[in-house]
C-alpha positions as CSV (number, residue, x, y, z in Angstrom):
1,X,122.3,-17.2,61.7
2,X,118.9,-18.8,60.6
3,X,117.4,-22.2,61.9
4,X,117.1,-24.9,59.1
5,X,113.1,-24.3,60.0
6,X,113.5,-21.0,58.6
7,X,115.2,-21.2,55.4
8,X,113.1,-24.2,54.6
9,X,110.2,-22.1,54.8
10,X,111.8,-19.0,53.0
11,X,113.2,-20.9,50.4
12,X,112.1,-25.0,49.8
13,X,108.6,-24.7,50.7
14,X,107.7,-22.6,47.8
15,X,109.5,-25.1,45.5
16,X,108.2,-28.4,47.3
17,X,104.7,-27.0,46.8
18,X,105.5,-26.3,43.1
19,X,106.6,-29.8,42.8
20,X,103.3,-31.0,44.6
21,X,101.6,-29.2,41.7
22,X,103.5,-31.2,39.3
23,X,106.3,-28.8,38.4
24,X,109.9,-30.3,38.3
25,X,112.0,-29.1,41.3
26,X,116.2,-28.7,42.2
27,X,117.5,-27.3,45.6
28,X,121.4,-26.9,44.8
29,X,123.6,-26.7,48.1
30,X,127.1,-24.9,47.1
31,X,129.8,-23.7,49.2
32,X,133.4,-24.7,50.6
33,X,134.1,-27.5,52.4
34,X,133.3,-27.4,56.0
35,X,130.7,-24.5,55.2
36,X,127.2,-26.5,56.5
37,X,126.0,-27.6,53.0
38,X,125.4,-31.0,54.8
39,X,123.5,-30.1,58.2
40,X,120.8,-27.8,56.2
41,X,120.3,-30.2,53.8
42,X,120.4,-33.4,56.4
43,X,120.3,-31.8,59.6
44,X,119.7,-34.3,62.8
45,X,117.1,-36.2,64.1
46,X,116.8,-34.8,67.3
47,X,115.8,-32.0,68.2
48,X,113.4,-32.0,65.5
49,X,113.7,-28.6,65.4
50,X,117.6,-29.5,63.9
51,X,115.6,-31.4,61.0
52,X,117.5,-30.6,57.4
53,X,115.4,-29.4,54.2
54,X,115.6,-33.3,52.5
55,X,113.6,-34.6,55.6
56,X,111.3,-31.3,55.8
57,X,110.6,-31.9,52.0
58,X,109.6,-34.8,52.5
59,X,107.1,-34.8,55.2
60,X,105.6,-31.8,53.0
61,X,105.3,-34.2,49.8
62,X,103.9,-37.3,51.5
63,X,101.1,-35.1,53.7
64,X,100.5,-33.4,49.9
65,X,100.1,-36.9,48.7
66,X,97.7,-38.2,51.5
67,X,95.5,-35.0,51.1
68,X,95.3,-35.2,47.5
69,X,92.0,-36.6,46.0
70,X,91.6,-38.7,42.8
71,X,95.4,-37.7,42.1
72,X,98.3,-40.6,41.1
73,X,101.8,-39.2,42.1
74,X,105.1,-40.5,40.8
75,X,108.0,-40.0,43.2
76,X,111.2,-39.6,42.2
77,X,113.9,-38.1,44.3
78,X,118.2,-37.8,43.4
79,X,121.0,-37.1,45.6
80,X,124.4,-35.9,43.6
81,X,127.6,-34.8,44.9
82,X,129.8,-33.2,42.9
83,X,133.4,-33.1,44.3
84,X,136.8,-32.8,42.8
85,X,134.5,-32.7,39.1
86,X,133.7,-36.0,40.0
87,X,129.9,-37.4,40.2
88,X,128.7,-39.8,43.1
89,X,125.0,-40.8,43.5
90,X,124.0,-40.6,46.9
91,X,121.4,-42.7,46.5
92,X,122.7,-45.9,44.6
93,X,123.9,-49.3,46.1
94,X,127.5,-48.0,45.2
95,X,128.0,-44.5,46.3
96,X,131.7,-44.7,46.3
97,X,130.9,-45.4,42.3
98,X,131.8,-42.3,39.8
99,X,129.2,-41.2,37.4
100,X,130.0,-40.4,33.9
């Protein structure tokens, strides 16, 4: 029943501003198939209003970064799916490739 504005500012924006401060972060979507794990964590481009927690989380790092003063950030983001107990980066070149 909420808006993915909402529980991004209930839940990820406390962590995403941790992990501006240096601290390492993990947002873990779980549920059944079909459930909306997906649109919070992707949402759509338009209405930006739709916008998922990844893109949110973003925009809130990279405006962290620009605001920071005599600061050096390194970046480093993952996407796993687990399905079936099997591991799939979301990020690689292969993401049809298993993980060990």
């Amino acid at each position: 029943e909420h808006s993915t504005e909402h529980i991004y500012n209930e839940i990820a924006y406390p962590l995403v501003e941790g992990v501006t401060e240096g601290y390492n972060g993990t947002i873990f979507a779980y549920g059944q198939t079909g459930s909306g794990k997906s649109f919070t964590m992707q949402g759509v481009v338009d209405p930006s209003s739709q916008k998922g927690i990844i893109p949110r989380a973003f925009e809130h790092i990279f405006e962290s970064i620009q605001c920071a003063e005599n600061a050096k950030f390194l970046l480093r983001a993952s996407s796993l799916e687990i399905y079936n107990e099997d591991v799939r980066d979301l990020l690689g070149a292969d993401t049809k490739q298993k993980l060990e």
